[in-house]
TORMI-75909 format. One record per residue (C-alpha): residue in one letter; x negated, y negated, z negated; residue number from 1. Coordinates in Angstrom, 2 decimals. Layout:
N
  rest        X        Y        Z   nr
     a        X        Y        Z  NUM
...
***
This chain:
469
  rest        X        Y        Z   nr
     x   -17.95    56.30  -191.30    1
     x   -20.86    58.19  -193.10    2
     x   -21.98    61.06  -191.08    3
     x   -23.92    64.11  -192.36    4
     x   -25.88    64.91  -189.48    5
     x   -28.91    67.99  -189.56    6
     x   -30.47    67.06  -186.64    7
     x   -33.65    68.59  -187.74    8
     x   -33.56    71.98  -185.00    9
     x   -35.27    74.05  -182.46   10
     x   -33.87    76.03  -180.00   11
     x   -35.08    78.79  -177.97   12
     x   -33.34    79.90  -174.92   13
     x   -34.39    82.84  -172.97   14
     x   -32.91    84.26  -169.45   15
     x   -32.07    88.10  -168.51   16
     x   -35.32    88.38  -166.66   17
     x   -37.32    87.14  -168.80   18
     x   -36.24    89.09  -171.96   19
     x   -37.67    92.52  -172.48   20
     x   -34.80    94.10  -172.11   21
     x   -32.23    92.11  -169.62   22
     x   -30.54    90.17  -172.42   23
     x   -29.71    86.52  -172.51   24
     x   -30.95    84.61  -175.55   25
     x   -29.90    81.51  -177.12   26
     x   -31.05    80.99  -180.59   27
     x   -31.49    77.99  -183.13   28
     x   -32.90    77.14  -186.42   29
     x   -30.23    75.32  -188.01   30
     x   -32.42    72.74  -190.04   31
     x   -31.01    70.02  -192.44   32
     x   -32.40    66.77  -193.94   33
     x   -32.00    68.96  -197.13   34
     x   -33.99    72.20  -198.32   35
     x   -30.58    73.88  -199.53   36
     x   -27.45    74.00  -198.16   37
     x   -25.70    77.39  -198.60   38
     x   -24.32    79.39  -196.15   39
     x   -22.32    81.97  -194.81   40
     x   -21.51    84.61  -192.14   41
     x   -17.71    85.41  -191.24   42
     x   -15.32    86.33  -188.48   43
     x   -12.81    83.40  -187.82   44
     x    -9.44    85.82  -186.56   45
     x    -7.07    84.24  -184.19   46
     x    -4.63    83.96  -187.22   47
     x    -7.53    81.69  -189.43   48
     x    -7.95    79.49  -185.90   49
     x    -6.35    76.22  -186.93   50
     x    -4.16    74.96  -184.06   51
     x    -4.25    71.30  -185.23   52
     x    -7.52    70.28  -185.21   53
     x    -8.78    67.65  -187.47   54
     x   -12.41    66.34  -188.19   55
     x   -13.26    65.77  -191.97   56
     x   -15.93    63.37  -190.69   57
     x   -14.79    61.23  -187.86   58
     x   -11.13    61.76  -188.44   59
     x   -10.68    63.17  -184.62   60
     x    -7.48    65.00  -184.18   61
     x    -7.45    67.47  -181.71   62
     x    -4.83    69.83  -180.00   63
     x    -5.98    73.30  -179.77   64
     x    -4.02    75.88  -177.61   65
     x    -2.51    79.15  -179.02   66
     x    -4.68    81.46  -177.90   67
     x    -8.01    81.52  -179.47   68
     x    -9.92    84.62  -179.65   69
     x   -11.88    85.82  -182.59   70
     x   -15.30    84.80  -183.07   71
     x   -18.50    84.89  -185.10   72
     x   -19.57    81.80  -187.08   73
     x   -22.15    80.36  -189.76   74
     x   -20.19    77.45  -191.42   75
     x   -21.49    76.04  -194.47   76
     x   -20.55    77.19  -197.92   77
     x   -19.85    73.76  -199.36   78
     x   -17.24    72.33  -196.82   79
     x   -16.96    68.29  -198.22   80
     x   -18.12    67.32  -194.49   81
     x   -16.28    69.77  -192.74   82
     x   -17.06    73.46  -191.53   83
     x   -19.95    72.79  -189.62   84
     x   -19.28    76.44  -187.89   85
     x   -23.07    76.64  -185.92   86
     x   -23.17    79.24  -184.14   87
     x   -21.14    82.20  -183.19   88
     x   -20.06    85.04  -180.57   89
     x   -17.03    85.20  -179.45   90
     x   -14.64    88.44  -178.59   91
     x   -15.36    87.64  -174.40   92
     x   -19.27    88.33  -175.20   93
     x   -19.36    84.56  -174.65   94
     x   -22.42    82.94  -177.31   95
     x   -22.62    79.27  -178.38   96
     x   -25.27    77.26  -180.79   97
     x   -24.32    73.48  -181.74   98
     x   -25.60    71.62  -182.10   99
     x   -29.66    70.68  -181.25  100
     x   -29.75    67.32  -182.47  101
     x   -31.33    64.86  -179.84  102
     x   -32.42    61.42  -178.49  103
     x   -31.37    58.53  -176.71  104
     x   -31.61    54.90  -175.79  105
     x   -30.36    51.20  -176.41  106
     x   -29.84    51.43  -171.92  107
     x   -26.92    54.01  -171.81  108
     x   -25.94    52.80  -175.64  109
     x   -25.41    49.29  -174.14  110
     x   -23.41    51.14  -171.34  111
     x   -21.44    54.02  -173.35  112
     x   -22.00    53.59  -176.67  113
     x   -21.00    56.18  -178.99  114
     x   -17.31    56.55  -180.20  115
     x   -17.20    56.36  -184.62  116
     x   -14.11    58.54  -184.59  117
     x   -15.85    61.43  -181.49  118
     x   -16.48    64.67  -182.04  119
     x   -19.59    65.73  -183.49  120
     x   -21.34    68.90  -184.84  121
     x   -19.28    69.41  -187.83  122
     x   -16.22    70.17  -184.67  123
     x   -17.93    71.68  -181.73  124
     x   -18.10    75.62  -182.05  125
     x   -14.48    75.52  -183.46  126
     x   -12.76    73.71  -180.73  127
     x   -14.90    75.22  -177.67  128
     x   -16.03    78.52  -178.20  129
     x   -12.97    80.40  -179.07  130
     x   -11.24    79.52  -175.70  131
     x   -13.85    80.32  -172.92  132
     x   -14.71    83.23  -171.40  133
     x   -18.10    82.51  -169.71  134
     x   -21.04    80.69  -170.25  135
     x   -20.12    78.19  -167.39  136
     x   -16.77    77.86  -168.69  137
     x   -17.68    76.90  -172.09  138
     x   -19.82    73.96  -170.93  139
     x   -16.77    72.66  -168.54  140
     x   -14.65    72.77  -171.53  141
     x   -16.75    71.02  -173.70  142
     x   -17.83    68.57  -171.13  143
     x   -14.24    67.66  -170.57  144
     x   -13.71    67.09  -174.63  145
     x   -16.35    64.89  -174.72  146
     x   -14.87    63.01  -171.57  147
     x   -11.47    62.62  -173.61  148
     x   -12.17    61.93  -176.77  149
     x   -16.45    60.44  -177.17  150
     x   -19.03    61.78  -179.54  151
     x   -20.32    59.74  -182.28  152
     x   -24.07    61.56  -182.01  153
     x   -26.18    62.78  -179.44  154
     x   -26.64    66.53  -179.27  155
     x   -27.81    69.64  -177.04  156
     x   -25.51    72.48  -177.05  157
     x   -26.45    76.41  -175.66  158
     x   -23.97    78.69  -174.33  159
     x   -24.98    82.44  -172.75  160
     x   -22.95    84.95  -171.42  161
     x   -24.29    88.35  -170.31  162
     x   -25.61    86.64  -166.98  163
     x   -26.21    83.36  -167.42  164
     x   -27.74    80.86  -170.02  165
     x   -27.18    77.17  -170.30  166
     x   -28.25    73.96  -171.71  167
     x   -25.91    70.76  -172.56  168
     x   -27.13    67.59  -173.77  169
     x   -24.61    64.61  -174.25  170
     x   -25.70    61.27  -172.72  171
     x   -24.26    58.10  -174.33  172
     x   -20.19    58.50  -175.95  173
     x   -18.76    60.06  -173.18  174
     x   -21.35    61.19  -170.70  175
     x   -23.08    64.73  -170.28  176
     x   -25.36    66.76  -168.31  177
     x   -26.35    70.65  -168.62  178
     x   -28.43    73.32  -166.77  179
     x   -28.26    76.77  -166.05  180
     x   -31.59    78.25  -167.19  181
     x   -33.07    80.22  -164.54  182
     x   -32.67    83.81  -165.33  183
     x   -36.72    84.56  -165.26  184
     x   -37.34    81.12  -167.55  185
     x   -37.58    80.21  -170.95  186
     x   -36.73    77.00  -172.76  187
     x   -37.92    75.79  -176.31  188
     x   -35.93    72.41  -177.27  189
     x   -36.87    70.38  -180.28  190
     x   -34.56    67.22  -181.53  191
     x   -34.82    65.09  -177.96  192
     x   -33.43    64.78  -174.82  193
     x   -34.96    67.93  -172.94  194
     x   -33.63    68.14  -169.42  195
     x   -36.28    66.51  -167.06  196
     x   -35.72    67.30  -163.25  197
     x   -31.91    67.07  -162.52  198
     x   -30.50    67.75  -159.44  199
     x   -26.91    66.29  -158.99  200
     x   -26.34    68.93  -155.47  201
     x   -27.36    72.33  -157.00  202
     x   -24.61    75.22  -158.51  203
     x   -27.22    75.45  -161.69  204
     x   -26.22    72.00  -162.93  205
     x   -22.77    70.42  -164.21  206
     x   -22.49    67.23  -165.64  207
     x   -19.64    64.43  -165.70  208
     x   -18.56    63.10  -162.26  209
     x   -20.22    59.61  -162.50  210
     x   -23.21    60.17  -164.22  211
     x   -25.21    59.75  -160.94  212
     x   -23.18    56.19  -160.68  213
     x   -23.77    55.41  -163.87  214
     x   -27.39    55.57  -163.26  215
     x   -27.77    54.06  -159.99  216
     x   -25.38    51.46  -160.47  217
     x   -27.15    50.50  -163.50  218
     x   -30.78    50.20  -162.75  219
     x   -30.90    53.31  -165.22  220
     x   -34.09    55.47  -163.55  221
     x   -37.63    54.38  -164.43  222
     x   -38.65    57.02  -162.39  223
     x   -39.67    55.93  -158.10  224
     x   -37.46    59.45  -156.94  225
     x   -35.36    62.23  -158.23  226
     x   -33.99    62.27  -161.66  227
     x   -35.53    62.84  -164.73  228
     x   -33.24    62.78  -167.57  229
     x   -35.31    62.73  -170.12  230
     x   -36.50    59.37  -168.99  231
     x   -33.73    58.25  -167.92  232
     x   -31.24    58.47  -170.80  233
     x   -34.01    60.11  -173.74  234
     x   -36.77    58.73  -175.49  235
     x   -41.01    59.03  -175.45  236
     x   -41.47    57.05  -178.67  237
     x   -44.27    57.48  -181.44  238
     x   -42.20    59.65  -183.41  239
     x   -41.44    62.16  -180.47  240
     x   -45.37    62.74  -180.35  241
     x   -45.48    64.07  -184.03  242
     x   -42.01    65.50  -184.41  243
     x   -40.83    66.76  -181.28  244
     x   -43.61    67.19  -178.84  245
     x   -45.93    69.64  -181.31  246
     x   -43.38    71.96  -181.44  247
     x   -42.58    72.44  -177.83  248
     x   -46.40    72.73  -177.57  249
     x   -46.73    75.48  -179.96  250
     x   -43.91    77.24  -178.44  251
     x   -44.55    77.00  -175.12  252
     x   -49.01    77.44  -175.73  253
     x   -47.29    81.12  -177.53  254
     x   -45.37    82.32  -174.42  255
     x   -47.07    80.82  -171.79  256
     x   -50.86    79.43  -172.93  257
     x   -52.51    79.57  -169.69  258
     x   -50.25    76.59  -168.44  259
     x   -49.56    74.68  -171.18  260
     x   -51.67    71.14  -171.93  261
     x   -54.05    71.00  -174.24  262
     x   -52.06    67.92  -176.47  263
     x   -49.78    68.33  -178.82  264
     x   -48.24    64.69  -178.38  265
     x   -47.59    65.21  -174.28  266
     x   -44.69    63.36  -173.99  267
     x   -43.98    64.99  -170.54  268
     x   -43.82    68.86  -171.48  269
     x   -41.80    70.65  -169.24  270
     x   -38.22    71.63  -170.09  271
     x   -38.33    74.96  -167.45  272
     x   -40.76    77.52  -168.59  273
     x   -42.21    80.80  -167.70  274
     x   -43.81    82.88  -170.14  275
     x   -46.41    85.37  -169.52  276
     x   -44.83    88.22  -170.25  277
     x   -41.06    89.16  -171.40  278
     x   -39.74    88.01  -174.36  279
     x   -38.21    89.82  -177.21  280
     x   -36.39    89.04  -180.73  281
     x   -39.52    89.58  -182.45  282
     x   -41.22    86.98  -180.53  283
     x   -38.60    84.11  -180.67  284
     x   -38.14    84.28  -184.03  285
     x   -41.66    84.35  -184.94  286
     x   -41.70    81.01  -183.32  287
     x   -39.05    80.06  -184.96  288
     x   -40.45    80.69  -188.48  289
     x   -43.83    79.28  -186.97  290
     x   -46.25    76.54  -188.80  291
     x   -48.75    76.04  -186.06  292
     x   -50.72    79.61  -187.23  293
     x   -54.26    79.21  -186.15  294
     x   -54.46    75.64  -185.46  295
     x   -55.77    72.98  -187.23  296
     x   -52.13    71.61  -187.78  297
     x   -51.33    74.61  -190.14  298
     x   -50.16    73.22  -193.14  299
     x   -51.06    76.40  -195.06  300
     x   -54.26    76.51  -192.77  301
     x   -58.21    75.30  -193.56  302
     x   -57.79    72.00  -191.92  303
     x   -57.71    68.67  -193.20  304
     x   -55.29    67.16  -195.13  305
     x   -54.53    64.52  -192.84  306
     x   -54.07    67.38  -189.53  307
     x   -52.40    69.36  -191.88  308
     x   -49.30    66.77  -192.52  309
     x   -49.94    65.11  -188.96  310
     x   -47.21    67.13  -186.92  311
     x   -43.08    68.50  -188.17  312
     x   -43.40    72.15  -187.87  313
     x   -41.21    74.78  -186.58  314
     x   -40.63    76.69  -189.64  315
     x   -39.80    74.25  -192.45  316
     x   -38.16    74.13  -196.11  317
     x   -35.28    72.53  -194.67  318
     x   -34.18    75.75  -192.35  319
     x   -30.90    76.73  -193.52  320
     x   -29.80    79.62  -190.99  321
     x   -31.81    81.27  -188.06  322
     x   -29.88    82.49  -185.81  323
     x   -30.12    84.44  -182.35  324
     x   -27.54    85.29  -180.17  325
     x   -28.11    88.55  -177.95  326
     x   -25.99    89.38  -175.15  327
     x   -26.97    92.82  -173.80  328
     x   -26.55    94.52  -170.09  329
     x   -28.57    97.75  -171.47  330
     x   -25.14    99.02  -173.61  331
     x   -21.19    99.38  -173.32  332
     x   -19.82    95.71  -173.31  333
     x   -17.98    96.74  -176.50  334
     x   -21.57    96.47  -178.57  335
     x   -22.92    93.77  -176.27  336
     x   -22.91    91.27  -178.79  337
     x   -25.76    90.74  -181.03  338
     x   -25.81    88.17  -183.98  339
     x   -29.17    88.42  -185.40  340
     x   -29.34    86.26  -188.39  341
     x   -31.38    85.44  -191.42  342
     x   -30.53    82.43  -194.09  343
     x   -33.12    79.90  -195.90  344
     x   -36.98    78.91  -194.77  345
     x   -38.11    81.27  -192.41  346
     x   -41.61    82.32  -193.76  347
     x   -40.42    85.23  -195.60  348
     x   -36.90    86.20  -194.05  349
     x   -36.26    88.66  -191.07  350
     x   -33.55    88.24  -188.88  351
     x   -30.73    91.16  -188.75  352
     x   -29.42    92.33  -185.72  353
     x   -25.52    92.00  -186.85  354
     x   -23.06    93.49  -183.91  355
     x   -20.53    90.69  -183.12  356
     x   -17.50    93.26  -182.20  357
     x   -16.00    92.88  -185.83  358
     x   -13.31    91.79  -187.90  359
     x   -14.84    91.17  -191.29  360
     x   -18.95    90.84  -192.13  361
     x   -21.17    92.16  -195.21  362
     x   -20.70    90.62  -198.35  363
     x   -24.05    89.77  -199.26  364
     x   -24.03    87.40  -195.71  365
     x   -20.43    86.49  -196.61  366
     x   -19.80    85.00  -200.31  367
     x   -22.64    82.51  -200.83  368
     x   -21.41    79.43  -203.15  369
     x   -23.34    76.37  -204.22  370
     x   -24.01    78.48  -207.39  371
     x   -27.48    79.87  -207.50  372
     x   -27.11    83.82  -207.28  373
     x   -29.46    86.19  -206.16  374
     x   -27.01    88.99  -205.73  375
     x   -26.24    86.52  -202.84  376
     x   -28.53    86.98  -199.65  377
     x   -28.64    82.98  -198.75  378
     x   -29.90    82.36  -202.29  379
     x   -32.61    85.88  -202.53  380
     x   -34.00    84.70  -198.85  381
     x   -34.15    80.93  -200.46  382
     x   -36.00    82.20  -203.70  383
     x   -38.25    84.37  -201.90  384
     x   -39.93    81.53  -199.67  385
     x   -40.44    79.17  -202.41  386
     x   -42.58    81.74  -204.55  387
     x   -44.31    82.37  -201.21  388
     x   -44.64    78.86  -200.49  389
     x   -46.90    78.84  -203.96  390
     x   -49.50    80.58  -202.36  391
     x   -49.08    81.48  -199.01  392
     x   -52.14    83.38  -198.39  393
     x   -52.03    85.62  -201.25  394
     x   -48.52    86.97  -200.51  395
     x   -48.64    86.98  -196.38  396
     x   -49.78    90.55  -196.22  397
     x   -46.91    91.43  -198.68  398
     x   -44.81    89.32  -196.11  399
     x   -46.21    90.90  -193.00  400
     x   -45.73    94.81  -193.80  401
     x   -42.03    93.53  -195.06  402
     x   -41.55    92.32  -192.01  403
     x   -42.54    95.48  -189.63  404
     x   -40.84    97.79  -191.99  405
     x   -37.23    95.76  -191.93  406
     x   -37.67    95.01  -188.41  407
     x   -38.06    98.97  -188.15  408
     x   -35.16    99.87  -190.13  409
     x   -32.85    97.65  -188.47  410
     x   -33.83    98.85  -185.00  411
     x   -32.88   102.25  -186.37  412
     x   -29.35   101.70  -187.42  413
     x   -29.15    99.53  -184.06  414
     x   -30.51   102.50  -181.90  415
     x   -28.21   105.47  -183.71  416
     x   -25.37   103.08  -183.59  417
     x   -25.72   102.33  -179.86  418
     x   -26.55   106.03  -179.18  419
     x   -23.27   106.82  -180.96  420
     x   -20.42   104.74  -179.92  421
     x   -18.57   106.63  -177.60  422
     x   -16.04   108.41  -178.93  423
     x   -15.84   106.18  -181.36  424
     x   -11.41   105.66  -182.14  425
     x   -12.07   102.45  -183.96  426
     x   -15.03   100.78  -182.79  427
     x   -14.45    97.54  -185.05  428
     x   -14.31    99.37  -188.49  429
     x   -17.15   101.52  -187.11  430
     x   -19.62    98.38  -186.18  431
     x   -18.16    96.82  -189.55  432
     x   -19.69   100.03  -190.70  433
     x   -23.11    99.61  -189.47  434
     x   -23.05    95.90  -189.98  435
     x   -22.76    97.28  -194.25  436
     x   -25.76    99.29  -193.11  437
     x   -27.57    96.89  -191.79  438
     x   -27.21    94.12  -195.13  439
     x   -27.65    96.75  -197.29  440
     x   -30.89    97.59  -196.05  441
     x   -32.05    94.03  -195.54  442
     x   -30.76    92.98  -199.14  443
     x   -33.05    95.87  -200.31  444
     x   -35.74    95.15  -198.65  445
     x   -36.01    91.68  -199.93  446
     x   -35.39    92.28  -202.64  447
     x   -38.29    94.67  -203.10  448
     x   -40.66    92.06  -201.05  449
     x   -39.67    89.51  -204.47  450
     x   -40.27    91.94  -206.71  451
     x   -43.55    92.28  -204.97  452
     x   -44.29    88.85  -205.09  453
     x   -43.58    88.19  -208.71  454
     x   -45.39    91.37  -210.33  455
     x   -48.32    90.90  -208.17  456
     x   -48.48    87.46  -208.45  457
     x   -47.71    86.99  -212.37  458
     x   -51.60    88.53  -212.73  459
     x   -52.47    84.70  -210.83  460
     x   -50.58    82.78  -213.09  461
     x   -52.70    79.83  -213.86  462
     x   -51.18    80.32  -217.55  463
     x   -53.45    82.91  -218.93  464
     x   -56.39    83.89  -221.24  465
     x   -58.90    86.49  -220.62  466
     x   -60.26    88.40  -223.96  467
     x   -62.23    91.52  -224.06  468
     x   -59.04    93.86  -225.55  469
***
């Protein structure tokens, strides 16, 4: 079977407590082993749910019931391997990301290996998110596919409702373990096994019913007490300490510095974090678009070549969505749903704070193709940060005051949209409404920030001649 896996992520997760303003957040950069790979932002209806399920890559077949609700989703553009659907909100104010691609070992691969024709993360959002109405219930419902019918990949999965926040990672073909995130902690999650401390007796963790056997039964735990998963079922090899471990670093030294070790390579960073302060949009996805920004590791920094290229950054060529899932308590439930999203490398892209509550979504997000088009946002965002990619410190300014005045805008729509929904006869249409705002504004935008870019920049063009006329 060839598989077309991306497993090249980070996720952020953040609880109600510790976001500024009492939302959950689960967010992702969905990261390929290519630099392009368009896509595109719909609404999947009930009617456009297919009730026969069946995989493009592994084949799996799988009976869906009749009631799905509608739901948000990022599927690729190109669909030869399958939909690949990402991330999305669903019509409960129930939010899912899949899939964080992650680690494991030849011990629970001798035990459970993986199943060739499993699900994967071409199926997940499409056959779990439009049936649950809660955060919890989504990860029993996915837990219990993976039971029946095996994964052929290992992967960590988010879910958040308006309460709660939680973290799955599958263990082996059939096996699985997840954690509620406690509502005043933070998570960043690069492409490993996360979850350390597990504890098999507590309400804030589910996992499959003989995962503790499987471990004790099988000389599984390295560890002389508890249960660390990570060790236990994840890897701490040479690679983790320049792809995976840097970027937890960086993430966790930016919300909480004053407890987080000095080494980029720590192989035992904690998965449970507390920042110190509250978190918002703005500072997840500057995270999420980061390249180690005043370190040594920068790769558009002063250092060496060598520290430059030594550690996989956050923000990378090969980011193909960024997305970030906001589930309010501030707001009627019927604009709870946030779906901030921005396509290609995240350098020079902001993230737009799309309401979920719709039927349709903006063209510009909508229509990309594998055709190059830059009345298409996926392709404009794409173009944008490879000119800035030429020379990074001549156009960040340019980047930075796009930035605050986009970020502005859209908080503006958001905040006279919130301000005036009641009353509202047909709240759909009217959020479609403001959604048409919203990528209007943001297509603008960039496209002014290119224009920018290539009028200021053409004076730098190494192909020139001075003369005194």
């Amino acid at each position: 079977m060839e598989k077309r896996i991306k497993g090249s992520c980070t996720s952020i997760l953040v609880g109600k407590k510790a976001s500024i303003d009492g939302s959950t957040l689960i967010s992702r950069n969905d990261d390929g082993h290519e630099a392009l790979d368009p896509q595109r932002f719909v609404v999947v209806n009930p009617e456009d749910q297919p009730r026969d399920y069946t995989s493009v890559i592994s084949k799996v077949n799988v009976k869906l019931p009749d009631d799905p609700q509608r739901y948000t989703s990022i599927p690729n553009s190109i669909l030869t391997n399958g939909i690949w659907p990402a991330a999305g909100i669903n019509s409960s104010n129930v939010a899912m990301s899949a899939t964080e691609t992650i680690t494991t070992n030849s011990r629970v691969q001798g035990l459970d290996p993986f199943v060739e024709n499993g699900l994967g993360e071409e199926d997940l959002v499409t056959v779990v998110l439009p049936y649950v109405k809660s955060a919890r219930e989504g990860v029993k419902r996915l837990g219990s596919l993976l039971e029946e019918y095996g994964t052929y990949e290992p992967n960590g999965i988010s879910f958040a409702d308006n309460e709660e926040v939680w973290w799955l990672e599958t263990i082996g073909g059939h096996h699985w373990a997840a954690v509620r995130i406690p509502d005043d902690a933070y998570v960043v999650a690069p492409n490993r096994m996360n979850i350390d401390q597990f504890d098999f007796d507590s309400d804030d963790t589910l996992c499959s019913s003989d995962l503790k056997d499987l471990i004790d039964n099988n000389n599984l735990n390295p560890d002389f007490e508890n249960y660390n998963l990570r060790h236990i079922f994840g890897s701490a090899s040479i690679k983790d300490t320049v792809y995976n471990n840097p970027r937890t670093w960086y993430g966790q030294k930016f919300f909480s510095p004053d407890d987080t070790a000095d080494d980029p390579m720590e192989q035992d960073l904690p998965f449970i974090c507390h920042a110190n302060r509250k978190i918002s949009v703005e500072d997840v996805k500057f995270v999420l678009s980061s390249h180690f920004e005043n370190t040594k590791y920068d790769v558009y920094g002063s250092g060496s070549q060598s520290d430059k290229t030594l550690f996989r950054p956050i923000g990378i060529n090969r980011n193909h969505n960024v997305h970030i899932l906001q589930i309010r308590n501030n707001v009627p439930t019927e604009i709870a749903g946030i779906h901030w999203l921005a396509y290609g490398a995240n350098t020079f892209n902001t993230v737009v704070p799309f309401y979920a509550n719709v039927n349709d979504t903006p063209v510009q997000y909508k229509n990309a193709t594998g055709k190059f088009d830059l009345n298409n946002m996926y392709w404009l965002s794409c173009t944008t940060a490879l000119l800035g990619d030429t020379d990074y410190d001549f156009y960040v300014d340019m980047r930075n005051d796009y930035e605050l005045d986009a970020m502005s805008a859209y908080r503006k729509i958001q905040n006279d949209t919130d301000a005036d929904i009641s009353g509202q006869k047909d709240i759909e249409k009217y959020l479609e409404n403001a959604n048409k705002k919203l990528a209007d504004v943001a297509f603008e935008k960039q496209n002014k920030l290119l224009g920018d870019m290539v009028t200021t920049g053409s004076n730098n063009m190494k192909l020139r001649y001075n003369l005194n006329d």
